[in-house]
N, C-alpha and C positions, 0 to 999 in steps of 0.2 A: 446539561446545558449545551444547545448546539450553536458553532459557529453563528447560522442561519435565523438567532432568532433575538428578538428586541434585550431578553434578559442578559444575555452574552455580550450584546452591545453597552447596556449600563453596568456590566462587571467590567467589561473591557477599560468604559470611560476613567473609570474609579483607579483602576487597576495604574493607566496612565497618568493621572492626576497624582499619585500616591508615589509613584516611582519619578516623576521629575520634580517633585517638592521635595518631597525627602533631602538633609543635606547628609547623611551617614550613608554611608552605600553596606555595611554592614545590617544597620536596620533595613534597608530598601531590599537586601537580600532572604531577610526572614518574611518581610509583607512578600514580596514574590512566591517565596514556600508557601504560606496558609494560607495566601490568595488560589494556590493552586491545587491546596489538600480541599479548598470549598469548591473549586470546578469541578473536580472529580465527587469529593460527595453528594456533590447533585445528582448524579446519577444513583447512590448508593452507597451513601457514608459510613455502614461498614466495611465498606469494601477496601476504607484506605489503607486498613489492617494491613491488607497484602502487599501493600507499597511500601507500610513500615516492614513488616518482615524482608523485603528484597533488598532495603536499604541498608538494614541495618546486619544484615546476613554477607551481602556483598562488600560492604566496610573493613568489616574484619576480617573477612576470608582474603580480600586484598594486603590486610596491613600482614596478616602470619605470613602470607606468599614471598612478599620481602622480607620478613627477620627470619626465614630459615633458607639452606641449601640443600638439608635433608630430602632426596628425591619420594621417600615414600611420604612423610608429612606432608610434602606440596602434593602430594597427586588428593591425597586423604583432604587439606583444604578444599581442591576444586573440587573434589568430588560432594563436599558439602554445601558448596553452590550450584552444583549442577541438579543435584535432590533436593537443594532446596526449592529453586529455580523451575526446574524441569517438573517437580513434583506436585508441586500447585497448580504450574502452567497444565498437568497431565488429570489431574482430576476436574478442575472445572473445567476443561472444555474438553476431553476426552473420554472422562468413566463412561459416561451415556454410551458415547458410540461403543464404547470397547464391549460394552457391557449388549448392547444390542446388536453386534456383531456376533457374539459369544455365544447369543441366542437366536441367529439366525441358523449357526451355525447345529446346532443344537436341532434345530426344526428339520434341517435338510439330511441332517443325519435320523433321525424320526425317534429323537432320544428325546422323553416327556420332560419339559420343564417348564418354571414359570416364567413368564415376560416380565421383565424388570420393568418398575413403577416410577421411580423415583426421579425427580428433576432436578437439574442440577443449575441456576443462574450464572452465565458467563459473564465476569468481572469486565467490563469494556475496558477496554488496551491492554489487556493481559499479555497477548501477544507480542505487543511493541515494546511494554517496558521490561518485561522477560528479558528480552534479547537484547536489549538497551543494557540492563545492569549487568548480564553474560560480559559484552563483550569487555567492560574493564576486568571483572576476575580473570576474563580468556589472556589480555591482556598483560596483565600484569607476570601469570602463568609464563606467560611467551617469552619473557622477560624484553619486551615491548612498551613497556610503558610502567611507573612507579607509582606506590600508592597517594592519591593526593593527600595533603595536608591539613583542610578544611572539611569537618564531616556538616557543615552547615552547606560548602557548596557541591557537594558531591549530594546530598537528600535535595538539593534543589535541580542539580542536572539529572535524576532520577524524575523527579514530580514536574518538572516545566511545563505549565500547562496548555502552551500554543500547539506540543507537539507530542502531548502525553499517550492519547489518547488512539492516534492512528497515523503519527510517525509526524516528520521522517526518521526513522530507526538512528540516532544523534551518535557516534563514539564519544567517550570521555575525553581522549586529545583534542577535539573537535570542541568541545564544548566546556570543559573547564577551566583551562586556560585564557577563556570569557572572564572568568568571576573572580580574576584578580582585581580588577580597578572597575571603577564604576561606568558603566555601561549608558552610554548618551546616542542618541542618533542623531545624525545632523539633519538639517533642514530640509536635505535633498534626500537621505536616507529615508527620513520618516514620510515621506512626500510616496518615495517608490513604494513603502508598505502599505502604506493606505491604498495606492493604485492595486497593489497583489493583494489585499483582500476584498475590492471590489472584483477585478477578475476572479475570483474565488465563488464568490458571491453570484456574479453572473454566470459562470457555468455548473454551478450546485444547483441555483433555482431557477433558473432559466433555460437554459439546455439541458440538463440532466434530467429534473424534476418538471419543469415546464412544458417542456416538450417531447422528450426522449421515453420518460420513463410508464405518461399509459401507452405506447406502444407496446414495449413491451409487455408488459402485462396484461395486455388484448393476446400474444401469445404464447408467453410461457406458464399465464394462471388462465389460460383456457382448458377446459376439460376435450374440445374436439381437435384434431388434428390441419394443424394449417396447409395453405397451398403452398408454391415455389415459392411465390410473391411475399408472402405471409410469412413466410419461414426465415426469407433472406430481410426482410423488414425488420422483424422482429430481434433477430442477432444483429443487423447493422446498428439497428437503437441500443442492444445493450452494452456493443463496443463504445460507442460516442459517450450511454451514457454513465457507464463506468470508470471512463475515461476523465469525463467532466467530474464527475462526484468526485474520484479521488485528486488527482489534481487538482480541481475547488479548493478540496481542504487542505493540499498542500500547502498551496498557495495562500491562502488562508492562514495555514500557522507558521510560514516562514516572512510573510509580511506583517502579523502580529508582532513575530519575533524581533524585524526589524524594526519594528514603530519601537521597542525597548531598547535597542540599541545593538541585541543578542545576530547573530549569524546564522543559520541553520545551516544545509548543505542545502543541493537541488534534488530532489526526488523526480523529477522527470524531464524529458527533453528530446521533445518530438517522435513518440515510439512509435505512430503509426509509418512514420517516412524510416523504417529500419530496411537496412539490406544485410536479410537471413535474420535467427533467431539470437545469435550471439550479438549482435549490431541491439535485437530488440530488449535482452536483459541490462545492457550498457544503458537503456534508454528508458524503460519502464519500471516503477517504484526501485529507483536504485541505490535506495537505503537498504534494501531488504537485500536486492542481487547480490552488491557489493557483500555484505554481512554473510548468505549463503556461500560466498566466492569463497571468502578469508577463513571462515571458520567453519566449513563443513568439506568443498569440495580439493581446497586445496590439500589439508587433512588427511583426505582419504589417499591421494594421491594423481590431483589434477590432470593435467594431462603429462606427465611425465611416466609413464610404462607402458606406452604403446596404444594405436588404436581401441580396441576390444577392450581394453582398463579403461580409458579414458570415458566409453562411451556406459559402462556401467558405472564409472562415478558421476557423470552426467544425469544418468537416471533415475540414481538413488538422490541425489543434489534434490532435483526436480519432486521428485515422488514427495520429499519428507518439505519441498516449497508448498506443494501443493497442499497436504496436513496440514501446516500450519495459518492455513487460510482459512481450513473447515473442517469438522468432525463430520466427515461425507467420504462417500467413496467416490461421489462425484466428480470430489476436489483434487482427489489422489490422481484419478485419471488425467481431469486437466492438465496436476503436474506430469505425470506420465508422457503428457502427447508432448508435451514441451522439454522433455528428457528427449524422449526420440528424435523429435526437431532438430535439438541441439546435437544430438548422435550422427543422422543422415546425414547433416552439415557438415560438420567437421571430415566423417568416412565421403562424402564428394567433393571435399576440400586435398584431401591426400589421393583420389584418382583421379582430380583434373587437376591440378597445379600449373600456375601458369594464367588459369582461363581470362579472357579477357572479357567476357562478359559485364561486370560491376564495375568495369575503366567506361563501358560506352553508353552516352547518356539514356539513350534507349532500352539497352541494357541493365543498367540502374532503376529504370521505372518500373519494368516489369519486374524483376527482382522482388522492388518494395510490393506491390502488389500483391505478388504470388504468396510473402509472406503475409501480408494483410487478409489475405484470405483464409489463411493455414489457421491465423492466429487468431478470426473469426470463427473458426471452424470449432476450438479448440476454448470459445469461450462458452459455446453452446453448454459445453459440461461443468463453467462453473456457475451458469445460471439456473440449468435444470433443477427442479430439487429429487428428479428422480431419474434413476437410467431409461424408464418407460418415458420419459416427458422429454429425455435428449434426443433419444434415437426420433422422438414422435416428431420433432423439429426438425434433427439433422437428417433423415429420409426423405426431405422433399426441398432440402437444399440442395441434395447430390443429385436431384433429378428421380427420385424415387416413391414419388407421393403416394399417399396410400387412397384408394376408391374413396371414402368419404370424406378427404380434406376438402375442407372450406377457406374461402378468403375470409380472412378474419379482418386484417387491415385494409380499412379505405384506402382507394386508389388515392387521394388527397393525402394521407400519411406518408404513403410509401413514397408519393412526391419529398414531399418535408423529410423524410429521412433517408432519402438519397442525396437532397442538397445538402443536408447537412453533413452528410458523411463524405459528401465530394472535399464542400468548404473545411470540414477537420484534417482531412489526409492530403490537402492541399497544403493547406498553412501547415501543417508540418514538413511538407515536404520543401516547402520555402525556408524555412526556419529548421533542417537539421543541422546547420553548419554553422549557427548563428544562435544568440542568447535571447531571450523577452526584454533583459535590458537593453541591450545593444538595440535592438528594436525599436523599443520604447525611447531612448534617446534619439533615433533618428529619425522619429513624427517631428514634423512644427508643430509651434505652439496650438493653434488653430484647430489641428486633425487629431491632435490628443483630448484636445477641450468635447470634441462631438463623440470619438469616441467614449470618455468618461459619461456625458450627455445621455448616448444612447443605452450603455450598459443600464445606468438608474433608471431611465424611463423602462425598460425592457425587463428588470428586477420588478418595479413597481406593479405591472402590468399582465407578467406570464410570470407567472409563480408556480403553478398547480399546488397540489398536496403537502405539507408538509413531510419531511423525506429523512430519517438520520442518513446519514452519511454511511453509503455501503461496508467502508474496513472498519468500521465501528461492531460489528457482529464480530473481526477478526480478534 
């Protein structure tokens, strides 16, 4: 069931109606849960199997975490959620690759074997709610947070289904402390969520899908080689419209959320106006940065032991971001360049100290820029679906084209996705220092009316293809 389509809107209606009648907020709590165990099994109603195993895995393993102090029982709990957790999350969406890695590896060695057959269906939001139900057992582990009380509202902060499926990545302190008292939006609250999931809406199907996304797909599902033009076209379109997709659905399930009365966090805020790569994890999907920060890089040991440590737990950080995006070695790369990014940065951050560069506004611009480009550079690899179709791209962005690249995109596109690309990395560059609320509160009445106005007509109108939402494969 996607955000984007009529069915999701009369589960939504229902779902509203159901939760402001209700006078129990105890039963209003269980219709939320099987409202949301029937979201997800519309995709695949066995699959909610796996939500009851994480639920009902991470429960317990939270409640032993407090009734003991025995250090080798706590490690032996976590390590029961991390197998349990990691081990599901590690089969469906990894045996293939491992497995055809295994066999690549195999091939180049010239040792006979068979190509593995078998297909493996990836469970949509495995990803998110993996690392969703991690982080209370990490939690608890840490002795950071206690087990909650309610196994009714800890299976409902597991299942929620505004944000089940492709974040934002929720902590337990974050969201359980919701589900003591019944949950009402006010007037003005549910006013803003209906606005954030028409902006949702209009950048899912109208920019992303309406406009952005055959671009791309004129050059990264082309079998010939593009020109400069074509190559810088086609990455500008998939930064905007991977940008829009996921943010869409941000926005989308954090404005659902508030139509409930529920809080979520902000998963983004203005990543393309970042200065350096550190400024752009602070700013993009920063459910997942923050989550990689706390539980993996701080861990290994952040930046406390020096340069040269710091920048290989950067990389390892980055490397195992990038996996978790995709069973690709595409995806590894990507994280990879965005390991190193974050490496070079910080090593010319300790041999210019001082610089004043990012104090002068001029300075600033280029800055944002320079990393807007790196970080175009760098999307190339998670769009590819091959290292022959990135390089085939990223060769005639650096100026390298090869004798038979073609213009693939009309000059008329490459218009249309350079305006758009101005107007996205403008308005964020307006709006880093500043909220979409705050914003949105300082329209008059008037310029909010034509903006809502325009978005419908423009929803109505430029649709294109129907599209699931990019982190939905995550």
């Amino acid at each position: 069931m996607l955000f984007n389509s009529f069915e999701f809107i009369a589960f939504f209606v229902i779902v509203l109606l159901v939760h402001y009648l209700s006078r129990s907020w105890s039963m209003n709590k269980i219709f939320l849960l099987l409202a949301s165990y029937y979201f997800y099994a519309s995709w695949n109603a066995p699959f909610v199997l796996l939500l009851w195993i994480s639920t009902l895995v991470d429960w317990y393993v939270g409640k032993g975490l407090a009734r003991t102090e025995r250090t080798n029982l706590r490690r032996l709990l976590l390590g029961m959620s991390l197998a349990t957790n990691l081990g599901l999350l590690g089969y469906f969406k990894y045996a293939g690759f491992i497995m055809e890695t295994f066999a690549g590896v195999l091939a180049f060695l010239h040792i006979p074997a068979e190509q593995p057959t078998f297909s493996i269906i990836l469970p949509v939001g495995i990803s998110f709610y993996t690392f969703q139900t991690l982080s209370y057992t990490l939690d608890i582990h840490r002795r950071k947070a206690q087990p909650w009380h309610s196994f009714l509202d800890f299976a409902l902060y597991v299942t929620f289904f505004p944000q089940l499926v492709a974040g934002p990545i929720v902590r337990a302190t974050e969201f359980l402390p919701q589900c003591t008292a019944p949950r009402r939006a006010t007037g003005e609250q549910f006013g803003y969520g209906l606005l954030l999931m028409l902006i949702g809406f209009f950048q899912k199907i109208t920019i992303a899908d309406g406009l952005l996304a055959p671009v791309v797909e004129q050059v990264y599902d082309s079998p010939v080689a593009p020109n400069f033009a074509s190559a810088w076209a086609g990455t500008l379109a998939f930064s905007g419209q991977i940008f829009c997709d996921f943010a869409g659905y941000s926005s989308c399930a954090i404005g659902a959320a508030l139509c409930l009365g529920f809080i979520l966090p902000m998963n983004f805020h203005s990543p393309y106006a970042s200065l350096g790569f550190s400024d752009f994890w602070r700013r993009w999907h920063i459910s997942l940065s923050t989550w990689l920060r706390d539980y993996l890089y701080i861990p290994l040991g952040g930046n406390r032991r020096g340069v040269p440590q710091t920048a290989v737990n950067l990389t390892i950080t980055m490397l195992l971001g990038g996996l978790w995006h995709g069973a690709s070695w595409t995806f590894i790369v990507w994280g990879g360049l965005h390991g190193l990014y974050l490496a070079a940065e910080r090593a010319l951050g300790k041999l210019l100290p001082g610089s004043g560069l990012p104090r002068l506004r001029l300075g600033r611009l280029l800055l944002t820029l320079l990393t807007f480009v790196l970080v175009c550079i760098a999307w190339v690899f998670f769009r590819a679906s091959t290292f022959e179709k990135a390089f085939a791209v990223l060769a005639p962005m650096l100026g390298f084209a090869a004798a038979g690249s073609v213009k693939i995109v009309p000059w008329l596109d490459v218009g249309m996705v350079g305006a758009i690309t101005l107007g996205l990395v403008g308005a964020h560059w307006l709006m880093r220092d500043t909220t979409l609320e705050k914003v949105v509160e300082a329209w008059p009445w008037w310029f909010r009316s034509l903006a809502i106005a325009f978005m419908i007509m423009a929803i109505t109108t430029i649709s294109g293809e129907d599209r699931a939402f990019i982190y939905f494969q995550f």
